[in-house]
C-alpha positions as CSV (number, residue, x, y, z in Angstrom):
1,X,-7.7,49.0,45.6
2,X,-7.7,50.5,42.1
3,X,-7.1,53.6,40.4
4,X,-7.9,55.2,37.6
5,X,-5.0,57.4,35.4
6,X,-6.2,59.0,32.5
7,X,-3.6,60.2,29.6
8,X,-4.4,62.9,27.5
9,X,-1.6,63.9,26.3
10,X,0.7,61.4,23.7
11,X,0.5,60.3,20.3
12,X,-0.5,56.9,19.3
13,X,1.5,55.8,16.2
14,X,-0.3,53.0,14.5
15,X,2.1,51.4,11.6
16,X,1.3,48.3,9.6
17,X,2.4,44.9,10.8
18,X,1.5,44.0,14.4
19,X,2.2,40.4,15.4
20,X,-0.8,37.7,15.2
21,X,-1.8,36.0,18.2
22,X,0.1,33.2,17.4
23,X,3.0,31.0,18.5
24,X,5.4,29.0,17.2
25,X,9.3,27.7,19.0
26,X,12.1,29.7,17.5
27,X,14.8,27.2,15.9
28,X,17.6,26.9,18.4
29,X,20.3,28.8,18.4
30,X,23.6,27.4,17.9
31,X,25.2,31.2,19.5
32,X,23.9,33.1,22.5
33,X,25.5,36.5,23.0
34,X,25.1,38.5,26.4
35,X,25.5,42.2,24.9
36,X,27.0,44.6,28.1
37,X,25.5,47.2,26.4
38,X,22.3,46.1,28.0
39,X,23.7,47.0,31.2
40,X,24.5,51.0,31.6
41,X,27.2,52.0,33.7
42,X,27.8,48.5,34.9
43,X,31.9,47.4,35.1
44,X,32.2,43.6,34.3
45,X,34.5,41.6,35.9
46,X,34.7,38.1,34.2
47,X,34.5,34.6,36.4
48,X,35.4,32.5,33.5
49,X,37.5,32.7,30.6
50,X,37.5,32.1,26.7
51,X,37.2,28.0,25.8
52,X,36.2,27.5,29.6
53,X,32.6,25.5,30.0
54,X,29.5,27.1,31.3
55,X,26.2,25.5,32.6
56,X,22.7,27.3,32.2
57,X,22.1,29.7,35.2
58,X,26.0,29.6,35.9
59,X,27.5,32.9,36.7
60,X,30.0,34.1,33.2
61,X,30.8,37.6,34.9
62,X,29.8,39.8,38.6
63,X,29.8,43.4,39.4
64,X,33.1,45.0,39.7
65,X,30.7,47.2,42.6
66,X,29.0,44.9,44.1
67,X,30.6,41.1,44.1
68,X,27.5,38.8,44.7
69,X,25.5,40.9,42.0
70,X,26.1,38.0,39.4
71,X,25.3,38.0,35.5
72,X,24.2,33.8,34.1
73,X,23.9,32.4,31.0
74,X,21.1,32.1,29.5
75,X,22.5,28.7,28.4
76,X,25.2,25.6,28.7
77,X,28.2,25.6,26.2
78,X,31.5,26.7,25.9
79,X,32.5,30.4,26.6
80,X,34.0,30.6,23.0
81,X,34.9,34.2,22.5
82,X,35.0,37.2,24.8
83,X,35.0,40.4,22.7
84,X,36.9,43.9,23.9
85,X,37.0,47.0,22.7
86,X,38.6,50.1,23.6
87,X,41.0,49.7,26.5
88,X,40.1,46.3,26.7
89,X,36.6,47.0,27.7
90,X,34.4,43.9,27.3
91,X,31.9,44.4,24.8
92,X,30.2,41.0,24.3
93,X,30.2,37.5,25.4
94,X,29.1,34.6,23.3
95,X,29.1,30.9,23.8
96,X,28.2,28.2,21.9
97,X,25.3,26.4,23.2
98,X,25.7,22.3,23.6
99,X,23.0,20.3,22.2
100,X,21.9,18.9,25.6
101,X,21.4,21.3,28.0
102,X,22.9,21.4,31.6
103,X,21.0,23.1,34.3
104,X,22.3,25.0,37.8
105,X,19.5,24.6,39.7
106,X,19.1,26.5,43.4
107,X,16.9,25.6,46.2
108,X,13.5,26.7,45.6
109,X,12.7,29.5,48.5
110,X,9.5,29.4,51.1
111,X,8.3,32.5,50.3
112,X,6.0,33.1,53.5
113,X,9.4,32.1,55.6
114,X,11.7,34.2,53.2
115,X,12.7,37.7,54.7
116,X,14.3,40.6,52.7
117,X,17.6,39.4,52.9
118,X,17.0,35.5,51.8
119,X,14.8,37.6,48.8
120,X,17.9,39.8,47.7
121,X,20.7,36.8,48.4
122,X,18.6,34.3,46.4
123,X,17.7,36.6,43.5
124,X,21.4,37.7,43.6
125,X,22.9,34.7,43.2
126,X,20.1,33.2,40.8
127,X,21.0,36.0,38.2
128,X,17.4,37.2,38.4
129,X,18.6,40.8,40.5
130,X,20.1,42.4,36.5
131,X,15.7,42.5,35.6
132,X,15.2,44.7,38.8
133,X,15.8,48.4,37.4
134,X,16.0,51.9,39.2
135,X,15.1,55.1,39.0
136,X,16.8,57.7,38.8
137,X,20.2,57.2,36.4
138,X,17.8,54.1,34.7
139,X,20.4,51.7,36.1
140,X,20.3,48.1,37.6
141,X,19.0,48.8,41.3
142,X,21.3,48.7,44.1
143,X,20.7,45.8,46.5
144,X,21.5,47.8,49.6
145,X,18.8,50.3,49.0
146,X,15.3,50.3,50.0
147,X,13.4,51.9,47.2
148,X,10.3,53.8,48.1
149,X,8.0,51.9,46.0
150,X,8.2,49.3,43.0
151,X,6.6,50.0,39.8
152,X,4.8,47.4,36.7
153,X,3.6,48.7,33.9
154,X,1.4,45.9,32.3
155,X,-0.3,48.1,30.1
156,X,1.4,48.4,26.3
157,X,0.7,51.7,24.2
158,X,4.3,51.6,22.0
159,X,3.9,50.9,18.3
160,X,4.3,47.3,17.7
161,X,5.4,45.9,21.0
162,X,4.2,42.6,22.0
163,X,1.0,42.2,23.8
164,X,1.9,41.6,27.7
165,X,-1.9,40.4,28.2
166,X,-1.4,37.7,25.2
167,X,2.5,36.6,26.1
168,X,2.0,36.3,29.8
169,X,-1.2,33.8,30.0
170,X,-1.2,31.0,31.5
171,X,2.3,32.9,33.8
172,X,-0.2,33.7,36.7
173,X,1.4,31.3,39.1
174,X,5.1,32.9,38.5
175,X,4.0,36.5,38.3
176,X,2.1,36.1,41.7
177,X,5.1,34.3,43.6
178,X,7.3,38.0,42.0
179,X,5.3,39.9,43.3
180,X,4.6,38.4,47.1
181,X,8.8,38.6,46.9
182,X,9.2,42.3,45.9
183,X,6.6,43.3,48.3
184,X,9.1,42.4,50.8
185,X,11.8,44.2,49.3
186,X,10.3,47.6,49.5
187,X,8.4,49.3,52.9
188,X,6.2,51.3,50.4
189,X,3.7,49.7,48.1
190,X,4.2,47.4,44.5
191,X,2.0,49.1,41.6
192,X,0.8,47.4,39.0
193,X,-0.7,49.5,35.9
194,X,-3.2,47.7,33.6
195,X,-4.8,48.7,30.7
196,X,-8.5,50.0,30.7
197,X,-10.5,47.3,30.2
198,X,-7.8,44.9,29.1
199,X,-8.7,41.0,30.0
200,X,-5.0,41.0,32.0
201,X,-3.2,38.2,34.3
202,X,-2.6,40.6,36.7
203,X,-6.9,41.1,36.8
204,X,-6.3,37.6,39.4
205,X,-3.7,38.6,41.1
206,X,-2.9,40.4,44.6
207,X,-0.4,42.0,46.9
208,X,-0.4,44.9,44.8
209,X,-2.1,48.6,44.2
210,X,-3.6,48.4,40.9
211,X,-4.2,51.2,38.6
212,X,-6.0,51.2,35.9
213,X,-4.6,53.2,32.7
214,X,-5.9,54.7,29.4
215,X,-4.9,57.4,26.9
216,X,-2.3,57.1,24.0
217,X,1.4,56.6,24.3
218,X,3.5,56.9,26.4
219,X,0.5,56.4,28.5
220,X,2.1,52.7,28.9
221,X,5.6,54.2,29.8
222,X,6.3,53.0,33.3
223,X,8.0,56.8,33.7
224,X,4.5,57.9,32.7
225,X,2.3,55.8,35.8
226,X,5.5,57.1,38.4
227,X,4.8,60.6,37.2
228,X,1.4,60.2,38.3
229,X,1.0,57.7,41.0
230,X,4.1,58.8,43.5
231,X,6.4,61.0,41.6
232,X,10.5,60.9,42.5
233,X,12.0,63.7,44.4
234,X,16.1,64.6,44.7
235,X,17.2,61.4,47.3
236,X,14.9,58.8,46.3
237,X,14.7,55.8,44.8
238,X,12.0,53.4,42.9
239,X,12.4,49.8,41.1
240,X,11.2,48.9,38.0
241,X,10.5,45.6,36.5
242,X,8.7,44.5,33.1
243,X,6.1,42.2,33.5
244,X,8.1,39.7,30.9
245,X,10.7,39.6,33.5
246,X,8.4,39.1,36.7
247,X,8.1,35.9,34.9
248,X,11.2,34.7,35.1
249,X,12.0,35.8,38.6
250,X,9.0,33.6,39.6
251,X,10.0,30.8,38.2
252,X,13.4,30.9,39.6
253,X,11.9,31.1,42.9
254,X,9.1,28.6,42.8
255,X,12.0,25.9,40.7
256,X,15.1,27.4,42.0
257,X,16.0,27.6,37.9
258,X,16.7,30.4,35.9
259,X,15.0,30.3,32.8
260,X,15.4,32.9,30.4
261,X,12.8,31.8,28.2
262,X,10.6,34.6,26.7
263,X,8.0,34.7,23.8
264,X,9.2,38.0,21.7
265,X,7.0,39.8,18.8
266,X,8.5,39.7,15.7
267,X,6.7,42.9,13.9
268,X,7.1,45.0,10.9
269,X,5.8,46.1,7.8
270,X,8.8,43.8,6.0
271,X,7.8,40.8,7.8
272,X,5.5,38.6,5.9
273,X,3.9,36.7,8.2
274,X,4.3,38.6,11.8
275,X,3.5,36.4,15.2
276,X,5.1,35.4,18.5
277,X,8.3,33.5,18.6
278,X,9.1,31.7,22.0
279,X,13.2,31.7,22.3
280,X,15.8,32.7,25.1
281,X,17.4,35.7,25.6
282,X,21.1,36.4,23.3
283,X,19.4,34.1,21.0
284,X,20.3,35.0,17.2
285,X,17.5,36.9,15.5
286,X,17.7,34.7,12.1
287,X,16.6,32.1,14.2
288,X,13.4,33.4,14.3
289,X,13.3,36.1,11.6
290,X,13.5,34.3,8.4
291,X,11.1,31.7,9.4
292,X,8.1,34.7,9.4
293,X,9.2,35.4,5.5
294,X,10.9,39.1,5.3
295,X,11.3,41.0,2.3
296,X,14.8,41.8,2.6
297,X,15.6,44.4,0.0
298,X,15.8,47.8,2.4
299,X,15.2,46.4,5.7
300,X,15.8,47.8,9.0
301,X,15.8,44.8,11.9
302,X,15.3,47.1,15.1
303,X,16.2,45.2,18.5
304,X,13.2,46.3,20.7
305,X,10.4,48.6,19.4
306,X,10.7,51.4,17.0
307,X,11.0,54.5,19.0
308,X,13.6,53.3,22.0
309,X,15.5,49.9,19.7
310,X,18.7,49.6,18.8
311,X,19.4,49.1,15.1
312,X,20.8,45.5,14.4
313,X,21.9,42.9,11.8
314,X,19.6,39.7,10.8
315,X,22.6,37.8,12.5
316,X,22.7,40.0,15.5
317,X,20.8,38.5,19.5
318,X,18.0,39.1,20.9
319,X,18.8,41.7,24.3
320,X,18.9,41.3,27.7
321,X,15.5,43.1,28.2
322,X,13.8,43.1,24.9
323,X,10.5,41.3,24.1
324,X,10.1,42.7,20.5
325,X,12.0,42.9,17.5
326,X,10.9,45.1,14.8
327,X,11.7,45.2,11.2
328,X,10.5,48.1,9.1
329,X,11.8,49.3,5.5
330,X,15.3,51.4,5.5
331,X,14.8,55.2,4.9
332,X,17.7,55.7,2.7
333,X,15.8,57.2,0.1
334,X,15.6,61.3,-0.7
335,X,11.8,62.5,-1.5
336,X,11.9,65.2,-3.8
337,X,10.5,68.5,-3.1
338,X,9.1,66.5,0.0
339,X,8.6,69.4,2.4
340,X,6.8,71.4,-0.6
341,X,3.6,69.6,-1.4
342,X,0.6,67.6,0.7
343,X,1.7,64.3,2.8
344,X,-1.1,61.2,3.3
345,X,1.3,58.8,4.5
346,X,3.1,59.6,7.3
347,X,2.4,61.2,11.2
348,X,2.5,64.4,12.1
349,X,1.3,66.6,15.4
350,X,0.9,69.1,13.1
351,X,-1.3,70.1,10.5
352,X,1.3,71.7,7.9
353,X,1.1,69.2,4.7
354,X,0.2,65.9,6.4
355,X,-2.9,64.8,7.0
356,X,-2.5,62.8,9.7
357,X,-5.2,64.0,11.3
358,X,-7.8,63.5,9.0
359,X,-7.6,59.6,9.8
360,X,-6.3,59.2,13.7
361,X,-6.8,55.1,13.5
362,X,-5.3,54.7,9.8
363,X,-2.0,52.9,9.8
364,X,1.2,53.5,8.0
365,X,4.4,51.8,6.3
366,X,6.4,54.1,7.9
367,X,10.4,53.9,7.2
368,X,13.7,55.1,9.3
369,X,14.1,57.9,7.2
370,X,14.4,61.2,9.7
371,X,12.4,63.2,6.8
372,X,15.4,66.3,7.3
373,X,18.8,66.6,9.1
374,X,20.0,68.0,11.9
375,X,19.3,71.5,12.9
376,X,19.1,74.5,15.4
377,X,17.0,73.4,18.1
378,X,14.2,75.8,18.1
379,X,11.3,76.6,20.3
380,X,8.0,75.5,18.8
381,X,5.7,74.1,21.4
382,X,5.4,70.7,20.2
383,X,6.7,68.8,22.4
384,X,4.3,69.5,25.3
385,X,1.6,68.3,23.4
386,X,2.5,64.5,23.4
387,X,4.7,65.0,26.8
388,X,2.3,64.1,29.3
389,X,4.6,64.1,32.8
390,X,4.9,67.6,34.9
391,X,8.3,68.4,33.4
392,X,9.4,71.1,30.8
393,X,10.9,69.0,28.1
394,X,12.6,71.9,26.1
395,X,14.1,73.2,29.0
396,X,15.0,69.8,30.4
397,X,16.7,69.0,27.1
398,X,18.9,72.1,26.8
399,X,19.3,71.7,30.4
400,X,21.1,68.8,29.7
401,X,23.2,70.0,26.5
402,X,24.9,73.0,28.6
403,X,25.4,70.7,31.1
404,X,23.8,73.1,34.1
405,X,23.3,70.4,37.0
406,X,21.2,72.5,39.1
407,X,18.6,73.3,36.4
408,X,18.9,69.5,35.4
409,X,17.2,68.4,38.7
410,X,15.0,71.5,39.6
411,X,13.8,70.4,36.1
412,X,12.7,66.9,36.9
413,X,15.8,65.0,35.8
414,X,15.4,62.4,38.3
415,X,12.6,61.5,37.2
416,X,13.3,60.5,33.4
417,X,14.6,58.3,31.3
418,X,15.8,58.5,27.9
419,X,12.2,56.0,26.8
420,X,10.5,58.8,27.8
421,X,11.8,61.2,25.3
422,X,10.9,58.8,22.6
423,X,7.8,60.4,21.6
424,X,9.5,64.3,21.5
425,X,12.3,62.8,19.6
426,X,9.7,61.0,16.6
427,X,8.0,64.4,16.4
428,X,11.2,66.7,17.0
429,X,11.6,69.1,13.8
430,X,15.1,69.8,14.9
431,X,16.3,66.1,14.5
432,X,18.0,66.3,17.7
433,X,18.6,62.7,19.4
434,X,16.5,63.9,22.6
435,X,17.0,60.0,24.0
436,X,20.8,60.2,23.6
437,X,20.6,63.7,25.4
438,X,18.8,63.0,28.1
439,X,20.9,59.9,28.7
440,X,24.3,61.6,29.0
441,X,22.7,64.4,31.7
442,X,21.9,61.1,33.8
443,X,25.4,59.6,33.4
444,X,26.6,63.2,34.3
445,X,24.1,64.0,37.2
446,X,25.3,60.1,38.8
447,X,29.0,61.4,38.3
448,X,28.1,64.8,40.4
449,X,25.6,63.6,42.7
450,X,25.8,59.9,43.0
């Protein structure tokens, strides 16, 4: 069965540099960092300690809440430093691989025999549970519940991602033996959301409602597709997984191996030569970076895509759940008289100056510069028009600045994520870090409400 959602409103932001439909193997890296960062609201309690050896797929660290929920690494090595912070909270974990490689491996499930509970033990103590994602509070699901439904998006509308229909061929086999396991993890329905008319693995597949999408970002958003396929009401509870990752819970349960093995877009305007890069996850980013040619005067390396990365160093590692690194020039320059006379290079919703919308498929060389500083945030209407989902953003957003709980969920708080404010917060005039606002209203609706 297959249906049709239509986006109208978004704003597609084309910018100079997408990756070429090519790949080459990453040179190895001689670190691999596991960043906790990647994992909100999740209390670390560590199985090994520093100098101790560690096998690939070999727990480092489990869930203070939940102790079989365990977190692997990515590779074999020695545990060589483990970083703290503030009151000793860990911060990073990084181990220095060995040259030849040492493998956990578990025994490989029957998945016609396999009920819900082998599914959730195996995938627990595989390290594979950390991809499966929940909504609301955008944290890492909770293996007691039984989520409504399960939601894929497959189809990719954020400037400069990597293409899921180019990095996952030839992955039908693994996505396929995912998806026959999470259908038994849920008594509601797995949806998949492809692109409209895009040549897509998941085209083969089955065990799934498919739904076909078009219309401009954040029409790929999985918040976007849950908005309108089977929205979330106060008490629920829906998973998430990126197709990248179905790929790697496959293979764990068809090999009994966890293999973080992904192939990541390296993408900018700075990059010389951008193009796929197959690596593992924590790997270090010069591993791959330099060997696309970057021009490295002004640079901004961005872990993940431009509107919901995180800002890193060339040395930094690749995250937990990131496919695409993205390096555009640094805005750290001031434009004079830049609000006082007419703009051909950069995006607007508006028509004031820019003329952005003389040319809807041109592309830019767009840089971090915010184009203004922070202001009073002020009513202008803008944000509805590339908000597609049933929700007052404005409201929402101030919602969650006073801190009013009950106008935080009559408002549709459940049903976000700070990704889905990435669009309002490109085109916010106020320069207020919508993403950042809407993520401390979750962290302070889970305190309340649980």
């Amino acid at each position: 069965m297959s249906r049709d959602i239509r986006i109208k409103k978004g704003l597609n932001i084309n910018l100079v540099g997408a990756a070429e439909f090519s790949t080459s193997k990453a040179v190895s890296s001689n670190v691999y960092v596991i960043n906790l960062d990647d994992f909100h609201g999740l209390t670390p309690k560590m199985l090994l300690k520093e100098g101790e050896e560690v096998k690939a797929g070999e727990a480092l660290f489990y869930n203070k809440n939940n102790r079989d929920m365990l977190f692997v690494s990515p590779v074999s090595g020695e545990l060589v430093e483990i970083e703290r912070g503030a009151r000793r909270r860990i911060l990073k974990l990084k181990i220095l691989a060995d040259k030849e490689q040492q493998q956990v491996k578990h025994k490989p499930l029957d998945l016609e025999k396999a009920d819900a509970s082998d599914l959730r033990a195996f995938l627990l103590a595989s390290g594979c549970w950390p991809f499966i994602k929940q909504r609301p509070y955008d944290l890492i699901a909770d293996p007691e519940d039984q989520p409504k439904a399960i939601f894929i998006s497959a189809y990719v509308t954020a400037p400069l991602a990597a293409d899921i229909n180019y990095t996952l061929k030839g992955k039908e086999k693994e996505l396929q033996a995912a998806i026959d396991a999470l259908g038994k993890l849920t008594p509601g329905k797995v949806h998949v959301s492809v692109g409209k008319g895009a040549d897509s693995p998941f085209n083969a597949l089955s065990g799934f409602e498919k739904h076909v999408v078009s219309g401009p970002h954040p029409a790929g958003l999985v918040g976007t597709q849950i908005n309108k396929i089977d929205p979330i009401n106060k008490g629920e509870r829906v998973w998430t997984v990126s197709p990248a990752d179905l790929v790697i819970i496959g293979e764990a349960l068809l090999t009994g191996v966890f293999n973080p093995e992904r192939i990541i877009a390296l993408a900018g305007s700075c990059v010389k030569t951008p193009k796929y890069y197959s690596t593992r996850i924590g790997a270090e980013i010069s591993t791959f970076l330099y060997a696309s040619g970057v021009n490295e005067e002004n640079m901004r390396v961005i872990n993940g895509d431009v509107l919901t990365g995180s800002k890193s160093r060339p040395d930094g590692h690749l995250g937990f759940y990131n496919n695409t690194v993205s390096v555009i020039p640094e805005g750290d320059d001031y434009e004079l008289f830049g609000w006082n006379k007419p703009v051909f290079n950069k995006v607007s919703t508006t028509r004031a100056l820019t003329f952005h919308w003389l040319q809807p498929n041109k592309k830019y060389d767009l840089d971090t510069n915010t184009n203004g500083e922070h202001r009073a945030f002020v009513v202008t209407g803008q944000y509805e028009k590339v908000f597609p989902l049933d929700i007052y953003p404005m409201q929402l957003l101030k919602a969650c600045m006073y801190q009013d709980i009950d106008e935080m969920e009559q408002l549709g708080l459940y049903e976000v994520i700070p990704e889905d404010f990435s669009l309002t917060e490109f085109i916010c005039i106020s320069k207020q870090p919508h993403q950042e606002i809407i993520r401390q209203g979750l962290d302070l609706l889970h305190k309340e409400i649980g």
